[in-house]
N, C-alpha and C positions, 0 to 999 in steps of 0.2 A: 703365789707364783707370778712373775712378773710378766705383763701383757706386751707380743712385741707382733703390734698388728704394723701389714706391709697398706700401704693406699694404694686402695684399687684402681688409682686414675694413674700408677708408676708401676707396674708389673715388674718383679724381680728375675733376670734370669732363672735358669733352674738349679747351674750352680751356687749362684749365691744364695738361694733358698733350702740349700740342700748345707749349706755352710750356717746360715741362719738358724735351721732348724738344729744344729748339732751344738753351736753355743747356747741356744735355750737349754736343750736336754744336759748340755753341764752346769748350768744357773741352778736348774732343779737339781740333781743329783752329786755334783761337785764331778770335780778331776779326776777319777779314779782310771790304773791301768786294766786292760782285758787280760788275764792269762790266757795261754791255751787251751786249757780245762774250764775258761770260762766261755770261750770263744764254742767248744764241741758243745756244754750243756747249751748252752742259746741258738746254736744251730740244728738242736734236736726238737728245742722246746716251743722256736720262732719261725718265722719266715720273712724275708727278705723283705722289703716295702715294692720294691722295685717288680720285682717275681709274683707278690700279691695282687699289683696294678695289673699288671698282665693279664696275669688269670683272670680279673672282674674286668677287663676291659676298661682298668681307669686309669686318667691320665696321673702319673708318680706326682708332677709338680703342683696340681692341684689338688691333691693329698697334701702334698707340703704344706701349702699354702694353708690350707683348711686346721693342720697342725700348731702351725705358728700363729693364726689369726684365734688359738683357742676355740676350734670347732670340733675338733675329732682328739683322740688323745696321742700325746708326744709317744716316739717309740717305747718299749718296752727299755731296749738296750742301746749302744753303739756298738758292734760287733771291731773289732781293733782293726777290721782293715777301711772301717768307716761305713760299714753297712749298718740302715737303718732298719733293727728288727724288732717286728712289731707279731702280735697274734693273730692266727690264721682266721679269726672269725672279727678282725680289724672291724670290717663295715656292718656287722648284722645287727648290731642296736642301733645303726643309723635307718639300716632298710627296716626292722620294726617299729621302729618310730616314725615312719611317713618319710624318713629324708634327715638328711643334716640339719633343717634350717627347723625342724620340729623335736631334732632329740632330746636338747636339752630341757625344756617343759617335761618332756614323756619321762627323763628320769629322773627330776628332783619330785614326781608326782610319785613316785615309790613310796616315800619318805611320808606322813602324817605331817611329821614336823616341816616346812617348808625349810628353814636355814637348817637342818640335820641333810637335807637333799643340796641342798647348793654346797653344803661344807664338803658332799660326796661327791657330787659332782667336781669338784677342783679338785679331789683328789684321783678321780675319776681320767681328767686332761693332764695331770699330771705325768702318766704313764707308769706309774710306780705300783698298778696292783697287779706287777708279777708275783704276789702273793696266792693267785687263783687261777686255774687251769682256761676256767672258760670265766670273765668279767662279766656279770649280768647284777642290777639291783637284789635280784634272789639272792644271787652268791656272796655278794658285797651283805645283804643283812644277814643271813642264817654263819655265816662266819664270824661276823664282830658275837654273835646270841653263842656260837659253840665257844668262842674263845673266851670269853666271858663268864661262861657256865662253866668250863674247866678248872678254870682258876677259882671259883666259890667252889666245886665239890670238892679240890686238893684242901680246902680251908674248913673243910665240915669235920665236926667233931668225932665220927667215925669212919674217917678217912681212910681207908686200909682194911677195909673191914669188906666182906663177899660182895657185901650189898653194894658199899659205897665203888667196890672195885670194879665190879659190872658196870653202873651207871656210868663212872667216868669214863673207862673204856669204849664205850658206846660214843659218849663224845668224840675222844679223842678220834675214833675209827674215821667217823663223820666228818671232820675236818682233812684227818689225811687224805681221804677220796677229794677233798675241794683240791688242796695245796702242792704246789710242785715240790721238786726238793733242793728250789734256789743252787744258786753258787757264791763262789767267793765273793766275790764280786759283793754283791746283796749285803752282806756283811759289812763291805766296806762305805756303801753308799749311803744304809741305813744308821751306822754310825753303832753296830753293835749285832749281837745274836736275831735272828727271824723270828715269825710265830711257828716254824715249825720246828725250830730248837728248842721254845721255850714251851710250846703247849705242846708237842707231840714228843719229841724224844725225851725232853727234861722229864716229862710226867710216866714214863713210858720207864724210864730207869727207877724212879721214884715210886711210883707204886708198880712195880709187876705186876704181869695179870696172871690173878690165880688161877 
């Protein structure tokens, strides 16, 4: 993802930070339209950036700022009337982490592997894991470990079988409680079907639960 830091000695409006930030989030996710029905699920599932500030008592522009300098993660979404929405729990891995200027250390330290953490992390600032209800390194690993293990127990030689039926089940269930149930939208930006078409409903048709 491409770095589009503003210099602190030139302060950008809050307009133009608010425009800046919206050509980033189309760099990362491409052009895609909002329907209506995309616009209702991300105002059930989001909140506002603007509404968010408020409520923590923080200033919207230096939010922005923090977004586009690669400190906090890009929205979630652009809502089609140009709202920036993001998830309601936006700042609580910055406040468990001591602060902004300490998160990123506290989350690439999940990881064992240091570049498996940094890899997560930019995908992290990204703002694309509207994949997970609530974004925490927990959720981010026990979800790549469930979707992983779904896809080996569908490939196990008694697949379909009580045993094997329960086991995957169990997965699948697991994953559903993490994952939202996306929109179209998702679909389009990802460039194909989600993980919860392919490990929760594909699997879910495929093998019945007996």
């Amino acid at each position: 993802m491409p770095a589009l830091v503003t210099p602190e000695d030139h302060p950008m409006p809050e307009t133009d930070l608010k425009q800046q930030l919206a050509e980033q989030f189309r760099e990362v996710n491409g052009d895609h339209p909002m329907t209506d029905a995309d616009d209702a699920y991300v105002s059930m599932q989001f909140v506002a950036l603007e509404a968010l500030c408020a409520v923590h008592g923080r200033d919207t522009d230096a939010v922005r700022r923090l977004m586009v300098e690669q400190r906090l993660p890009l929205p979630g979404y652009l809502r089609s009337d140009g709202a920036e929405m993001v998830p309601a729990d936006l700042f609580a891995l910055a406040d468990e982490a001591g602060g902004v200027d300490l998160l990123e250390a506290w989350f690439i330290a999940h990881w064992a592997d240091p570049i498996a953490g940094k890899a997560e992390w930019n995908s992290y600032l990204s703002g694309q894991y509207v994949c997970l209800r609530s974004v925490t390194p927990a959720a981010i690993r026990r979800k790549d470990h469930l979707t992983t293990a779904i896809s080996a127990a569908a490939d196990e030689p008694d697949a379909g079988s009580a045993q094997c039926s329960e086991r995957l089940h169990a997965l699948i269930d697991e994953l559903d409680a993490l994952e939202p149930a996306f929109t179209a939208y998702d679909r389009l930006r990802f460039d194909g079907p989600t993980s919860r078409d392919t490990r929760i409903d594909a699997m879910r048709a495929r093998f019945p639960r007996l």
